[in-house]
C-alpha positions, 0 to 999 in steps of 0.5 A: 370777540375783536381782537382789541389793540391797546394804545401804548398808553393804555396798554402800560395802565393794563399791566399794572391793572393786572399784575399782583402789586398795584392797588391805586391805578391813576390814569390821568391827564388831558382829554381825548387819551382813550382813559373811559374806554380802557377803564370799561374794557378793565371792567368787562374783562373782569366779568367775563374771567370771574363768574360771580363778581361785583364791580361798580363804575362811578361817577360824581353824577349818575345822570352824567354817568349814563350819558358819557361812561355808560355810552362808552361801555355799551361800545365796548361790550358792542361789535367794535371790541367784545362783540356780547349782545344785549339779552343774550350775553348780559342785561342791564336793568334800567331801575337799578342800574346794574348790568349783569352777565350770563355768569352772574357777575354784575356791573353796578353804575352809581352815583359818588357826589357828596350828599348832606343826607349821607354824610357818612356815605351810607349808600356805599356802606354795604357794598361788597365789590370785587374791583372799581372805575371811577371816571373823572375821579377828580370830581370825587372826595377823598372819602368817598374814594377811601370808602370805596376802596374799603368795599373792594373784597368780594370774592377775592381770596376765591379768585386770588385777586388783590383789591384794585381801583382805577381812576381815570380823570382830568387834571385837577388840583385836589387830593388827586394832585396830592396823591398820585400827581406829585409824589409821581412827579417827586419820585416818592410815588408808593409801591401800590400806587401808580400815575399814568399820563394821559395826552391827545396826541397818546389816541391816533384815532382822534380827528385832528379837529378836536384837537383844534378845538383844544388848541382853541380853547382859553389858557387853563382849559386848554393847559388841562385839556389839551397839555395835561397839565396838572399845574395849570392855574394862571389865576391872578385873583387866586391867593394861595398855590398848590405849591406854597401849601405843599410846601408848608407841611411839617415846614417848621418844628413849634417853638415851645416859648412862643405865644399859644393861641386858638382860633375858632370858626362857628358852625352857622348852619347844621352841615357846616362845621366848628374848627378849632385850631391850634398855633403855636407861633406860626405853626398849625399843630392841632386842628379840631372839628365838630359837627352839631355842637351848641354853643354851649358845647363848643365854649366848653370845648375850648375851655378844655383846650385852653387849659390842656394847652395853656392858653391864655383868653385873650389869645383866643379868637372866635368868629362871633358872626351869627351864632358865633356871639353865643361862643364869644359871650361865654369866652373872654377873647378876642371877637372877630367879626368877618365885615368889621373895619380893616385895621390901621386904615389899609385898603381892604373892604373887611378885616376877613380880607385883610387876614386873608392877604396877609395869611397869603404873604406868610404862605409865601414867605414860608412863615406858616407851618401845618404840622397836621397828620391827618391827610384829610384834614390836609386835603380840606384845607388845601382844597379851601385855600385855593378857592380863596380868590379876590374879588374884581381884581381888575378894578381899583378900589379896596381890596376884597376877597369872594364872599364865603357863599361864592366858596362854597358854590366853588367847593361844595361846602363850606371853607370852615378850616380856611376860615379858621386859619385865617382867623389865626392872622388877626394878631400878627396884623393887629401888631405890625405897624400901618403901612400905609395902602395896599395895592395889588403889586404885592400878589405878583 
């Protein structure tokens, strides 16, 4: 075997992938900072040391995984780092895409994209793992990676092992950004966990033209990529920031004499999801979701929540869209309707838009608060919030955010929460006095 020389990046990520404490390693930043290549070394140095290990490398993609993961793990196995030979030291079966060494231990390739088949991740439910790499983990759910997590058992009092995953990606504002990125940045990073920046400039051996390509590119590829830069959004048409939804948890304790009310989308197709969310005023204290539930079933969910809580029918307001009018015809609140007319004459193409624009202003203004424990239920909603963009925001006209199947091309789902919420800002529009025409100023 070569003697392997770590960067000094790597090598900072190689004492916490080997120590006794760290179970959460997220080695993350721009592109070019040798993140693969440390993750595969990880990987093969496990197999070689603990006979009768199982590890898995993942990616969103498998066929992606097989052209850029695995071409690196075959170079590390290869002459220029472990110097193993194929049929001698290890095999790799093609069909099953597991990789195995003399002394039993195996590498799993597989596949991590969200499925509408395996909604509860079957597929990864009975794997017992010794150790994980997710590369481009940005491109994963936050389910996805706690179920991993939870596999990561195997053999591990025998060896006297602690469960460890490492992540290596891009920038990205997910819950990677929530989970390692932010707290690292604020100092409140737990124990377990820890956050690697990864730059260009961290690799030596890369020609100064690919760097040059990266200088080149356009100004939030380039922010990403090159910078490592996890704030990189400059997007005029992008409503909401990571920074105003970070900042609207727990921002405000609930006034108990202010107005209760429940806004709800309905569930159109059978992947999507029924939300039902709870205000008191403006702070989100109960968020509910269900999954394949008639119209019948859901008007008697809110009707249960109405009178759990104490709220009044008219402050209820559900999305009447499609088969949203069976939920509407059994209540007697509010109907929203996504295309209806703006209200008092401002210059918005639908009242969604307008809901959307003024949940925005209060975001901004530090009016909302998510008063919400579950950080998944977090995650989903930040995620939607920042695919609410405007639609050609360079034009004159009225003002118009993306249709919600250009969301769900930008998510991979459907923004049910988002839209549950925005629904939320009906009466506070409703209310206010007209004034007058929007333009575009008030985003800037």
């Amino acid at each position: 075997m070569a003697e392997i020389n770590l960067l000094p990046k790597q090598s900072i990520a190689w004492r916490y992938l080997t120590d006794d404490v760290t179970n959460e390693i997220c080695f993350g930043g721009s592109a070019g900072g040798s993140k693969s290549t440390l993750g595969c070394i990880w990987i093969v140095t496990l197999c070689l040391k603990y006979p009768g290990i199982r590890t898995l490398i993942g990616r969103t993609v498998l066929s992606t995984l097989k052209q850029t993961t695995f071409k690196t793990l075959m170079e590390v196995l290869g002459p220029k780092f472990m110097g193993l030979t194929a049929d001698t030291h290890y095999s790799y079966n093609a069909q099953s895409n597991v990789l195995t060494f003399q002394n039993g231990s195996e590498i799993i390739l597989k596949d991590l994209e969200d499925k509408p088949s395996d909604v509860n991740k079957d597929n990864l439910g009975g794997l017992e793992l010794t150790a994980v790499y997710v590369d481009e983990a940005v491109q994963i759910s936050e389910t996805t990676f706690s179920i991993l997590k939870s596999r990561i058992r195997f053999k591990l009092n025998e060896y006297n092992l602690i469960p460890k995953i490492l992540l290596t990606s891009n920038p990205g504002q997910n819950w990677l950004f929530t989970r390692f990125y932010l707290p690292h940045e604020q100092g409140t990073l737990d124990s377990n966990k820890v956050f690697i920046a990864s730059l260009p400039l961290d690799n030596p051996h890369l020609p100064e033209s690919y760097i040059q390509t990266l200088r080149e590119l356009p100004f939030q590829q380039r922010e990403r990529l090159l910078m490592g830069n996890w704030r990189y959004t400059n997007d005029i048409s992008a409503l909401f920031s990571m920074d105003t939804i970070t900042q609207s948890v727990y921002r405000a304790a609930p006034n108990p004499t202010d107005v209760k009310r429940l806004s709800v989308d309905v569930s159109r197709f059978g992947e999507d999801r029924s939300v039902i969310v709870m205000w008191v005023g403006t702070v989100i204290t109960e968020i509910f979701v269900f999954r394949k539930l008639s119209t019948v079933q859901l008007s008697e969910e809110i009707k249960l929540l109405m009178s759990t809580y104490g709220v009044h029918p008219t402050n209820v307001i559900v999305d009447t869209d499609g088969i949203g009018s069976g939920v509407g015809d059994q209540l007697r609140g509010f109907n929203f309707v996504n295309n209806s007319k703006a209200l008092h004459e401002q210059n918005f193409s639908n009242l969604k838009s307008q809901c959307y624009v003024r949940l925005s202003e209060m975001f901004k203004q530090g009016l909302i608060s998510i008063n919400i424990n579950d950080p998944s239920l977090i995650d989903d909603l930040t995620q939607e919030l920042l695919s609410v963009k405007l639609k050609d925001v360079d034009k004159d006209g009225k003002i118009a955010v993306i249709s919600k199947d250009e969301q769900k091309r930008i998510l991979g789902r459907s923004p049910d929460i988002s839209d549950a919420i925005m629904m939320g800002m009906y009466p506070h529009i409703k209310n206010q006095k007209s004034t007058g025409k929007y333009s575009l100023s008030f985003i800037k």
